[in-house]
C-alpha positions as CSV (number, residue, x, y, z in Angstrom):
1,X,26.5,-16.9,2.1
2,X,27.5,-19.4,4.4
3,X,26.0,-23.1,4.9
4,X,24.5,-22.4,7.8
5,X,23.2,-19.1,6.5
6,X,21.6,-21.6,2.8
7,X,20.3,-24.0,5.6
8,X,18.2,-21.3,7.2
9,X,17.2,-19.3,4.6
10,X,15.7,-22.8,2.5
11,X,14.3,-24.0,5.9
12,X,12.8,-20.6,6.6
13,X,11.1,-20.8,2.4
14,X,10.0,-24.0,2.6
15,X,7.6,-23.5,5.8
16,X,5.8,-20.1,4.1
17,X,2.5,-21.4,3.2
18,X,0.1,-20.1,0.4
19,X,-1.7,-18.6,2.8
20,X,0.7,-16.5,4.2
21,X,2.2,-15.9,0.4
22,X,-1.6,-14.7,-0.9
23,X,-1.6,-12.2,2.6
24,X,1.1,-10.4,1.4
25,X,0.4,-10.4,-2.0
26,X,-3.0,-8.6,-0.9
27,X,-1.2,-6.4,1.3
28,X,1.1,-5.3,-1.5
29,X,-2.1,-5.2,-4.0
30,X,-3.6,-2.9,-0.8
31,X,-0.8,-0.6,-1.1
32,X,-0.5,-0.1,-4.9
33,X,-3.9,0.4,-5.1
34,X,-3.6,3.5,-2.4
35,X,-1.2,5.0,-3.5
36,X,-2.6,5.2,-7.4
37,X,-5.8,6.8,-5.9
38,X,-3.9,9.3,-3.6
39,X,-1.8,10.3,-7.0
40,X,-4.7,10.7,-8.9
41,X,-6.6,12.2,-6.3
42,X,-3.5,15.1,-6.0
43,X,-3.3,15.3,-10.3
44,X,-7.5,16.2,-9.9
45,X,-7.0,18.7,-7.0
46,X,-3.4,20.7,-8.6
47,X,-5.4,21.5,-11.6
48,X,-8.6,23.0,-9.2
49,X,-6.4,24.2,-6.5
50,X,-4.4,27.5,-8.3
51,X,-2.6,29.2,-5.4
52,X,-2.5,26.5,-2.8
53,X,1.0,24.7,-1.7
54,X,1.2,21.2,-3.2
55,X,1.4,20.2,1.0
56,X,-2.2,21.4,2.0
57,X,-2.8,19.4,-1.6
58,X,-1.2,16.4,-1.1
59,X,-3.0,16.2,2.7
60,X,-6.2,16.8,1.7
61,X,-6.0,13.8,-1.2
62,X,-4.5,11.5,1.9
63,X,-7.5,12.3,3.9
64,X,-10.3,12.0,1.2
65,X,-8.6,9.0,-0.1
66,X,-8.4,7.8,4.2
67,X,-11.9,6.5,4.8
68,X,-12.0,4.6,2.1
69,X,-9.1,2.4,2.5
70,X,-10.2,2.3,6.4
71,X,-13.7,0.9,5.1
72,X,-12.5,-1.1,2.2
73,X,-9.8,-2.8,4.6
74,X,-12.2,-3.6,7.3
75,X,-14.8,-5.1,5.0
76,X,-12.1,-7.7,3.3
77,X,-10.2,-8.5,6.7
């Protein structure tokens, strides 16, 4: 890196704020927390689902698992 590049980068650091440090740590906590349901939603619905693609599976997991995060998202923001 260059100076210039060190200067910007430090500047840009110092000025995040906890704030905006604890909004992506929730976003990120947001994420992880999906995507474990929607797993564990598809694991549940392979062993029900004989016959059916792993697709139509994997869709229907997303939506079940869809309302929820819509709700639980909207109640914390």
């Amino acid at each position: 890196m260059t100076c210039s590049l060190r200067g910007v980068y430090a500047r840009s650091v110092s000025s995040s704020t906890s704030n905006i440090v604890a909004a992506i740590l929730t976003i990120i906590g947001y994420s992880v927390n999906d995507t474990i349901v929607v797993f564990d939603r598809i694991r549940e619905n392979v062993k029900a689902a004989r016959g059916r693609s792993y697709r139509e599976i994997a869709n229907e997991a997303i939506n079940l698992s869809l309302g929820r995060t819509i709700l639980t998202t909207s109640v914390t923001m």
